[in-house]
N, C-alpha and C positions, 0 to 999 in steps of 0.2 A: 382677418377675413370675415366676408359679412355670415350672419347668419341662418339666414334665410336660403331656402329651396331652390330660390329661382337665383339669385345670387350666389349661392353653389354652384349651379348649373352654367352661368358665366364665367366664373374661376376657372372652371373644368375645360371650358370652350378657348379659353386663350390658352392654355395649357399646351391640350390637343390642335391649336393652331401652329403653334411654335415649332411642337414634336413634327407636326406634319411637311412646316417648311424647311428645317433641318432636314430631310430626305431630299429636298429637292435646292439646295443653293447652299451657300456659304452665309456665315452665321453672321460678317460683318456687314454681306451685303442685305442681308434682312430688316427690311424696318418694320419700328410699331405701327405704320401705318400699314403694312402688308399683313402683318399679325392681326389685327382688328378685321381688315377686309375678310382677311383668311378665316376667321370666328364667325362673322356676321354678324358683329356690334361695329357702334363706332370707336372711335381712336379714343373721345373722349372719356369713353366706360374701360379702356384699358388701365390710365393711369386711376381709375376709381380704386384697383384692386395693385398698381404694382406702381413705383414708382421711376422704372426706366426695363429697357429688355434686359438689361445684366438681371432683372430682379424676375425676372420674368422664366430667366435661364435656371437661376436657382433653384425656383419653385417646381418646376420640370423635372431639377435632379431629385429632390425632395420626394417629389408623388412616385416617381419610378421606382427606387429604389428604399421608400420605406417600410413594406412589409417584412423583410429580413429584418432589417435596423429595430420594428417595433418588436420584434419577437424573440430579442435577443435584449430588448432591454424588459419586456417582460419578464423573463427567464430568471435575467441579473435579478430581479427586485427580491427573488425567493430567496429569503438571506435562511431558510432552512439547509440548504444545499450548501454544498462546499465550496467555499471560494475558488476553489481548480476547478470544479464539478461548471462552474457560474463562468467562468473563463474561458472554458473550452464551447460555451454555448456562443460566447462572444463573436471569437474568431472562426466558428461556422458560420454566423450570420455575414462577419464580413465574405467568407469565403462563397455564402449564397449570392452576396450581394453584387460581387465583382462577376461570378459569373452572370447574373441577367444584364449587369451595363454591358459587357465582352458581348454577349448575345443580340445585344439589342442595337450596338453600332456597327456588328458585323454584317447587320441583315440590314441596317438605313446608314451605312457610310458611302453608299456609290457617289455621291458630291461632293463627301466632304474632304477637304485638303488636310494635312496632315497636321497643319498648324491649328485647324479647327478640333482634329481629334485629339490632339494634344492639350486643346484648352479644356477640352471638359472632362478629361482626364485627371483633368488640376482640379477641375471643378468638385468631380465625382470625390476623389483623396481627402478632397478639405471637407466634403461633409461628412462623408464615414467616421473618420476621425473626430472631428467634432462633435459628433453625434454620442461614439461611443466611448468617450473620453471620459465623459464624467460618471456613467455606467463602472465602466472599471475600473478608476480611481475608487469608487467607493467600494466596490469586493476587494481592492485590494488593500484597503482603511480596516474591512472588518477582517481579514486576514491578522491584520496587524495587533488590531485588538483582540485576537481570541488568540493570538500568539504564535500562526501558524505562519505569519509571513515577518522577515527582521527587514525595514526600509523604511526611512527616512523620509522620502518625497516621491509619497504615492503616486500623484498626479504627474509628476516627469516620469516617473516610472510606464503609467499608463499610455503616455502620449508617447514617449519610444517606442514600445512593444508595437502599436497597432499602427504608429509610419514604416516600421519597419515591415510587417506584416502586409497592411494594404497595399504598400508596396511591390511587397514581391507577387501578391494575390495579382494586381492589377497587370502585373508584366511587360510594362510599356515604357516605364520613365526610365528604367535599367533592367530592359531585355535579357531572361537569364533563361538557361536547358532547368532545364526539372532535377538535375545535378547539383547545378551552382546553385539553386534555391536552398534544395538540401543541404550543402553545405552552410548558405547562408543560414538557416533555421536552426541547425547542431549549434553553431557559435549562439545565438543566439538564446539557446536553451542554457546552454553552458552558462552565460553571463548571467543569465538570469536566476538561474539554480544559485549561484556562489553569491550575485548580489545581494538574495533575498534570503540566504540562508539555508532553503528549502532543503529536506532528504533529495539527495542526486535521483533523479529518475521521476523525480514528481510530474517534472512538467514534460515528458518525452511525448504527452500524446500532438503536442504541438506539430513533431515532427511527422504523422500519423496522416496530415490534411492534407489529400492531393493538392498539386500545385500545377497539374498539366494544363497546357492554351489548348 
């Protein structure tokens, strides 16, 4: 992204174009040419900064929901804290996180089709996940090296735990009562206490995270 003031300010404007037409139509029938009008640049200053609307969409998910994400991987980097201690900060942020997207399409969903809510749902998943993947693979590395966690393959380990998790946070791919979560999250803790070795109870504050829509 460029660096400049006024080319931030453009970033931000197709941004807030997008977000805006999202409230008012379906996502396929959007074009970049509606998105530029919608900014008040031309078409040609869009592909300056993105190179199609899927990239466009991204960036949207990005801006929205990265204050959780960056505050949780600042959190992670404090390798004085305890790996659970670093973990638990984790899975709040995704917890904050899911609640502002939940908030924010319940209040601009009146247009949109279910097939649209459903794609940036997909959307929303893959970046959480991606985002804090490589955060927790590595609390879960220095776990391993200070001896407090026994696993083999940190990084699958990490990217289980928080599909699992954004999952149930997100409520939508497999609609579950605040029950079946619960239950899902026990198993969950279960497999993860025996897989990893851990004292039984270590990781119980998992189950601790409201999970209500």
């Amino acid at each position: 992204m460029p660096d400049t003031k006024k080319n931030e300010k453009k970033y931000d404007l197709i941004l807030d174009a997008l977000q805006q037409l999202l409230e008012e139509k379906k996502i396929q029938n959007i074009s970049v040419s509606e998105i530029a009008q919608k900014a008040g640049i031309g078409k040609g200053s869009i592909y300056y900064y993105f190179p199609s609307k899927d990239a466009i969409l991204d960036a949207l998910i990005e801006r929205s929901y990265e204050k959780p994400l960056l505050t949780a991987q600042n959190l992670a980097a404090q390798t004085d804290v305890s790996p659970f201690t670093r973990m638990a900060m984790l899975f709040q942020a995704c917890q904050n996180s899911s609640a502002a997207f939940i908030q924010q399409n319940d209040s601009s969903s009146g247009n949109a089709s279910a097939q649209d809510l459903a794609f940036l749902h997909h959307k929303y998943l893959s970046h959480v996940v991606s985002e804090l993947k490589p955060d927790l693979t590595e609390i879960i590395k220095q776990g391993i090296q200070n001896g407090e966690i026994h696993f083999d393959y940190p990084a699958a380990l990490a990217e289980i735990v928080l599909i699992v998790i954004a999952v149930k946070l997100d409520n939508s791919l497999l609609p579950s009562t605040p029950r079946e979560t619960e239950e899902t999250l026990k198993g969950l803790i279960s497999l993860l206490e025996k897989g990893t070795e851990v004292v039984p109870g270590t990781l119980s504050y998992l189950s601790l995270v409201p999970f209500e829509k």
